[in-house]
ZAMARGU-4260 file (C-alpha; in steps of 0.2 Angstrom, whole numbers, plus 5000, padded with zeros to 4 digits):
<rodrens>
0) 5044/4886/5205 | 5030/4899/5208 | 5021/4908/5196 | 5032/4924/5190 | 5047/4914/5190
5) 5041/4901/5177 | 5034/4913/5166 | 5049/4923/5166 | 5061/4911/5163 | 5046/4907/5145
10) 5049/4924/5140 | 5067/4925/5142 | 5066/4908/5130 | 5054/4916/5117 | 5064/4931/5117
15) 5079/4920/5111 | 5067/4910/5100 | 5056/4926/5090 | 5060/4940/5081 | 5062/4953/5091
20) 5046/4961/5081 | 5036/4946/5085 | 5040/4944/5104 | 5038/4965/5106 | 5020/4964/5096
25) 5012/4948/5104 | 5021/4945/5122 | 5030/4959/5130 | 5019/4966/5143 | 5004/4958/5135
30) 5004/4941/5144 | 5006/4934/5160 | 5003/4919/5170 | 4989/4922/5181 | 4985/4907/5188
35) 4997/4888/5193 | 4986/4874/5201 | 4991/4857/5200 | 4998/4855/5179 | 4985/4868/5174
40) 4992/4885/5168 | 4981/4900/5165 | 4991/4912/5154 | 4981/4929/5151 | 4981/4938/5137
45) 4979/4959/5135 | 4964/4958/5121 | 4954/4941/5114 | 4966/4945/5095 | 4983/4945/5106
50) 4974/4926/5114 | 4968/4922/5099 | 4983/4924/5088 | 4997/4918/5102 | 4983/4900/5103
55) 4985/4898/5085 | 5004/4902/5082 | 5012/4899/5097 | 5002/4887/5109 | 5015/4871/5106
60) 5030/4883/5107 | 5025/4891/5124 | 5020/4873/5132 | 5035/4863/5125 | 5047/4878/5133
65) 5035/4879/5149 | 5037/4861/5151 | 5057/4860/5149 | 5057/4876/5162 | 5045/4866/5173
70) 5053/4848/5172 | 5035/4841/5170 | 5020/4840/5159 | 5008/4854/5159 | 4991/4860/5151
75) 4988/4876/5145 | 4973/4889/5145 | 4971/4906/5138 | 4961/4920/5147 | 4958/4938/5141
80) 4963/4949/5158 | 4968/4963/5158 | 4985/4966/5165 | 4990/4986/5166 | 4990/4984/5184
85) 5001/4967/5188 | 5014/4972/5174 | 5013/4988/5181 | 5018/4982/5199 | 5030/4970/5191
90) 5039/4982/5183 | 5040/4997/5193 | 5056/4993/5202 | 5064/4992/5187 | 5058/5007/5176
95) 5071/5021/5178 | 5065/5041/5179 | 5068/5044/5161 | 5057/5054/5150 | 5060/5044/5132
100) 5043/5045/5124 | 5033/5041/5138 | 5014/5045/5136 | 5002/5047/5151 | 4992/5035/5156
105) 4978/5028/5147 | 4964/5036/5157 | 4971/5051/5157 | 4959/5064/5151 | 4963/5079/5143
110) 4955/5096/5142 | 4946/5096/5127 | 4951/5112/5121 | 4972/5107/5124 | 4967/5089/5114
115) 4961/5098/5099 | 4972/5110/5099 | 4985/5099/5100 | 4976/5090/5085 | 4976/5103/5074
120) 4995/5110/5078 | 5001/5091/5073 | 4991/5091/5056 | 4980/5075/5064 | 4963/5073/5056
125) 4950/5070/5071 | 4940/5057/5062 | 4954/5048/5059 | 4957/5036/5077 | 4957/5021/5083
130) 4936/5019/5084 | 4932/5022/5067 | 4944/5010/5062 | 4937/4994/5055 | 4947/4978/5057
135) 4949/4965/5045 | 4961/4951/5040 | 4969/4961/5028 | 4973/4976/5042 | 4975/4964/5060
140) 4993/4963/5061 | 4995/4981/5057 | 4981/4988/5068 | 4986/4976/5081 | 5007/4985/5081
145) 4997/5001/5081 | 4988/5000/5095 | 5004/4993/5104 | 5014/5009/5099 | 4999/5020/5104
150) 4997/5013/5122 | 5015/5009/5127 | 5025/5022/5138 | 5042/5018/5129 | 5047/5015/5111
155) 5046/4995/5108 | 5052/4997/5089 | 5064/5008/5081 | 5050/5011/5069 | 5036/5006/5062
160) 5032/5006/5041 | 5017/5002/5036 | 5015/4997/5018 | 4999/4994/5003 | 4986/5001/4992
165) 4978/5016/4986 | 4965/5017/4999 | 4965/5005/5012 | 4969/5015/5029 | 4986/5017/5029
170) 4982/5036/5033 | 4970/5033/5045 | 4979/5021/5054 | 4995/5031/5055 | 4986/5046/5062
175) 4977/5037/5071 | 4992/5031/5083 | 4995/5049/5084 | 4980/5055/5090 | 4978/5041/5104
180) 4995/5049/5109 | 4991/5066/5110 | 4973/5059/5119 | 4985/5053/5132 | 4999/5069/5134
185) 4993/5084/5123 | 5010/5090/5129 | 5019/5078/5118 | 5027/5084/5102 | 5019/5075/5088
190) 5021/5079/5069 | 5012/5071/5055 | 5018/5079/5036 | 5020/5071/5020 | 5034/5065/5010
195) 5029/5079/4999 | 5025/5093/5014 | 5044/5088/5021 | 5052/5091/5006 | 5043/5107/5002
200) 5046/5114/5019 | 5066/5109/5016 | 5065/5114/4998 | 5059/5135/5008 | 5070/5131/5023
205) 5087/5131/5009 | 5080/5144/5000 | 5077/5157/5015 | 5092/5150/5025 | 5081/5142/5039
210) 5088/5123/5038 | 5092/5124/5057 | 5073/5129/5061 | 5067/5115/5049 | 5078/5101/5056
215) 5074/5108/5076 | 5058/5108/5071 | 5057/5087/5064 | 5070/5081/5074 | 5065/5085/5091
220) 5049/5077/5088 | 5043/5064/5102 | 5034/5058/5085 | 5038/5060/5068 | 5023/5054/5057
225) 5028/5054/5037 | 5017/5048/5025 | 5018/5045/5007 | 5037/5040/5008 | 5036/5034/4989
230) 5038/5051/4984 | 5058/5049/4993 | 5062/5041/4976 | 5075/5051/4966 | 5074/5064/4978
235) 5093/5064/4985 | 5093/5081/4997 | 5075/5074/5005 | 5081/5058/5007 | 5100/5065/5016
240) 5088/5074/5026 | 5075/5060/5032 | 5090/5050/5035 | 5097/5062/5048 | 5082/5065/5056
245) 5078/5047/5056 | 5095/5043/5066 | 5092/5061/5075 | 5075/5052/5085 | 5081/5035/5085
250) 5095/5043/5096 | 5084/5053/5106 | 5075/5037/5110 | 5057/5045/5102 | 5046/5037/5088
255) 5047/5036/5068 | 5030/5032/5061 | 5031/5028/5040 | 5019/5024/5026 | 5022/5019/5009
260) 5014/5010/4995 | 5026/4998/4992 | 5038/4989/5005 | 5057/4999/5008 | 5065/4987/4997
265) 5053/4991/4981 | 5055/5010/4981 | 5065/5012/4965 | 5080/5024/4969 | 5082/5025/4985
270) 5098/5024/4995 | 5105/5006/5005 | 5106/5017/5019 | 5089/5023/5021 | 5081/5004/5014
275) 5092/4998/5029 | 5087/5009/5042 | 5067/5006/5035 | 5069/4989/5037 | 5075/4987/5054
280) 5060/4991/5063 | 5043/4983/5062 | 5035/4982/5047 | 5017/4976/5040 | 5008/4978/5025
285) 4989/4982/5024 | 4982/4970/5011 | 4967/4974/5002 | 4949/4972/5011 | 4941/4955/5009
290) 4923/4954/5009 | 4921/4951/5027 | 4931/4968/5029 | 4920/4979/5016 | 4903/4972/5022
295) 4909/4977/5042 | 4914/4996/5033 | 4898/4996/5026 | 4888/4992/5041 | 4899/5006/5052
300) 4898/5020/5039 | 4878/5016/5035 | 4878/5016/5054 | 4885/5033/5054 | 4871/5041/5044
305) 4858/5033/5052 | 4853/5020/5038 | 4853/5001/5041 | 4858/4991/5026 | 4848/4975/5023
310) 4860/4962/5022 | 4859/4957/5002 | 4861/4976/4999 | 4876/4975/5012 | 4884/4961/5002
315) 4881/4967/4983 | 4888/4987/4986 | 4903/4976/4995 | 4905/4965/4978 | 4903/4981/4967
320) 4917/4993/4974 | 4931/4979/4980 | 4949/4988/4978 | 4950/4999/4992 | 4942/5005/5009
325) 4942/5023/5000 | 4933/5017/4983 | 4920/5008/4994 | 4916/5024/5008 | 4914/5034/4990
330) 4901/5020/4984 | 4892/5022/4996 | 4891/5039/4998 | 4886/5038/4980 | 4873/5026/4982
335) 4864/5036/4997 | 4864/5054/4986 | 4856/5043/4971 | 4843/5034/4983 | 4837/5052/4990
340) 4838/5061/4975 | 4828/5050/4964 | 4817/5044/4979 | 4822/5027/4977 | 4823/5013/4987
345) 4840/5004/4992 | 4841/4989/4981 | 4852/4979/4969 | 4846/4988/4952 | 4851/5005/4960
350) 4866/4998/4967 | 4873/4991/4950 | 4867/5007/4940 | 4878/5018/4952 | 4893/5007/4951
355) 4893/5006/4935 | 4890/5024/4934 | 4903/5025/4944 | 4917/5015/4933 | 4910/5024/4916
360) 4914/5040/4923 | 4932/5038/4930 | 4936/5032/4914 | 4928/5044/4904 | 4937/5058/4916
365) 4953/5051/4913 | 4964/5063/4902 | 4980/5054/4893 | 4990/5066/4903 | 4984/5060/4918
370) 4989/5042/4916 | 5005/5047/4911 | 5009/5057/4925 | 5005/5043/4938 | 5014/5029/4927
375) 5029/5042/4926 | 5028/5046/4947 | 5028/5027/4949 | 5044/5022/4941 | 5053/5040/4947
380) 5055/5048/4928 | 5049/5063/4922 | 5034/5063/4910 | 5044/5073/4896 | 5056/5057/4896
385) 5042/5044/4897 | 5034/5051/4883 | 5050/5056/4873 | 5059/5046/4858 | 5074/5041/4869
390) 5077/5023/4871 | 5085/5024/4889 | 5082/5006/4897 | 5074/5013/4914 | 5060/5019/4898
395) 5054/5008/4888 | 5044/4997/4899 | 5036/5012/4908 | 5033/5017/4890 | 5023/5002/4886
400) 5013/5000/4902 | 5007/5019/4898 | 5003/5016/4880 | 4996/4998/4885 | 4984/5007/4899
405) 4979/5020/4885 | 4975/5009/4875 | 4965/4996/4885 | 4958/5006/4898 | 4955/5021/4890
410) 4949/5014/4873 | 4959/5027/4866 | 4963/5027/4844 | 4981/5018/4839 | 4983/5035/4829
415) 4980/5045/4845 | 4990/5036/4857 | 5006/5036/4845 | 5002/5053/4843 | 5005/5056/4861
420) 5023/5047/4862 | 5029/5055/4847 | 5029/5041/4836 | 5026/5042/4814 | 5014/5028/4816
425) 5005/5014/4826 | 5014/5000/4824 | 5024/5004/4841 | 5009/5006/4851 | 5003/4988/4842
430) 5019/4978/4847 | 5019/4987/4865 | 5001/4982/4868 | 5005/4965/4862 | 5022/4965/4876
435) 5012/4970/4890 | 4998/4958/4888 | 5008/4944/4885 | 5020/4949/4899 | 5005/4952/4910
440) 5000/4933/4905 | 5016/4924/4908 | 5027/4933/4921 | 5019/4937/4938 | 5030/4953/4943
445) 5024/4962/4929 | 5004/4957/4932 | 5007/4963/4950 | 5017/4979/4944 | 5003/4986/4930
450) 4988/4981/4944 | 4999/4992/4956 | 4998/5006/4944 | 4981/5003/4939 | 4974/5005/4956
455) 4986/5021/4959 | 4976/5028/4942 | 4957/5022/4945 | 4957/5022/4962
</rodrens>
């Protein structure tokens, strides 16, 4: 059996054997048997993380199905080649004329006028591509999918929602797949909006009678990037809306890029339908950065400026600002401005003074009203009801998470803090503290649920 036909017949088994996320992300068009001497078999791989990751995952599954295709014993070796030209070759007989979604090739170079042109006309921030974005554990898998939607000439998922905290790259990475589009075919339509920009421009388009320039406008996109999509919750019109043009580019065979922070399924009041459609494409969640990952953020950004970071100073601003890439770019920043305005050098006492700078005044700058609002966005309730006397069920635990937060963030008074939810004394605020903390001890969803909201309000 040669070559193309053994490894053919593997893929046809993975296909059968992976989900079709898995076998799209890590094998299709990404590996290859290049080479079959003897029992040897040199399988190449598109990137070292595609070699890497298919070595420790899949190596047994690929030779046990090799070998039963074979009908002998065989010994595996991974290579990193690249393979745009034998796929290429391979495949050319098959691919038919159409047009869905197909980006030039990836050497293409465009005017630069057109490419920033085209940039600015699909909202895309320049600084936000695939170069300046720093890879970690916590952002692999989903950098990895990115990259695949970014350089393939068709859609391999019916979409792509990428999930996780306040400041970890979720923007960055989103636009990110758009520009490396546009860098390949300015002539692409590509849109990157909100969940708030779509639902203002929807709100306009019903009140001046332009719905059918809005839904042309979203729905003929070759790529439809929406960020943000939390804020669907309760909204019923945006969410008709997104749904049709969600089926509206699926059918036209274009691309559907999402990001949330929180998975479909967690996004309170949002409809089966659109949880359904959400959930049947890819989906990845960006974790937050380890150490490894901040420390490598650190020495690009220093970079950047022209500094380089001793190593201790590296680790110790990486310890100091751990919950997002955002907080940590910020810190920096923060630590530079101090170090050249008080003509200091870099080290661990400044470091430590700035960050805990830094933490006094987000807290100090905090205003009750503040934290209510974000407690009230996160659970999709108004914060007239979240401060109000009503004891509607979807309430009273947002209720005790704000006063809780008031109360042991802020370091606000008992007094003041019943004062704000309307009650006669502070006995309330007392017994809701006391439910939160013990809550936050004793049952894990809730512990992830406040740390959630937490980082939405200090980060």
């Amino acid at each position: 059996m040669d070559k193309n036909t053994l490894w053919e017949s593997a893929l046809a088994e993975l296909q059968l054997n992976l989900s079709a996320a898995n076998f799209q992300t890590w094998f299709k068009g990404k590996t290859d048997i290049v080479a079959l001497e003897d029992n040897l078999v040199e399988i190449a791989c598109s990137s070292s993380y595609i070699k890497n990751w298919i070595e420790s995952r899949y190596q047994g599954q690929i030779k046990s199905i090799l070998e039963k295709v074979a009908g002998n014993n065989l010994n595996l070796m991974f290579v990193v080649k690249s393979l745009e030209k034998e796929l290429h070759n391979k495949e050319a007989s098959k691919r038919s004329a159409q047009k869905s979604f197909q980006p030039t090739p990836l050497f293409f170079d465009p005017d630069r006028k057109d490419f920033e042109d085209a940039l600015s006309k699909a909202r895309i921030n320049p600084s936000f591509n695939f170069s300046s974005f720093v890879v970690g554990k916590s952002n692999e898998l989903s950098w990895a999918v990115a990259k695949s939607i970014a350089g393939s000439r068709t859609r391999i998922y019916d979409s792509f929602f990428v999930y996780g905290g306040v400041g970890i790259g979720k923007t960055h990475l989103i636009q990110a797949i758009a520009q490396e589009v546009l860098r390949n075919d300015t002539s692409l339509k590509v849109l990157y909006c909100t969940c708030e920009d779509f639902t203002n421009e929807l709100v306009t388009s019903i009140q001046t009678r332009t719905t059918t320039n809005f839904r042309t406008k979203y729905r003929n996109s070759d790529m439809l990037v929406i960020d943000d999509v939390q804020f669907l919750s309760g909204r019923e019109s945006t969410q008709e809306e997104v749904f049709h043009t969600f089926n509206a580019i699926l059918t036209s065979g274009k691309q559907i890029i999402l990001a949330s922070d929180r998975p479909p399924g967690s996004i309170s009041k949002l409809t089966e339908r659109l949880i359904s459609r959400f959930e049947g494409g890819m989906i990845t969640e960006i974790g937050e950065p380890d150490i490894e990952l901040r420390e490598a953020v650190l020495l690009a950004k220093s970079k950047a400026h022209g500094i380089d970071l001793p190593p201790s100073v590296t680790h110790l601003l990486a310890e100091s600002f751990p919950k997002s890439i955002r907080d940590l770019e910020g810190g920096l920043v923060r630590v530079l401005t101090y170090s050249k305005l008080t003509n200091q050098n870099l080290s661990s006492d400044l470091i430590k003074q700035v960050a805990w700078l830094t933490t006094k005044s987000k807290s100090r700058d905090l205003t009750p009203q503040q934290v209510i609002k974000v407690v009230a966005d996160y659970f999709s309730i108004s914060p007239k009801d979240l401060i109000s006397t009503g004891r509607n069920a979807d309430i009273i635990l947002p209720r005790k998470i704000a006063m809780y937060i008031l109360r042991t963030d802020l370091r606000m008074r008992l007094a003041k803090v019943a004062e704000i939810f309307n009650k006669s004394d502070h006995t309330s605020v007392i017994y809701s503290v006391k439910k939160i903390t013990s809550l936050i001890s004793n049952d894990g969803k809730v512990r992830e649920l406040v740390g959630e909201i937490r980082k939405h309000i200090f980060t």
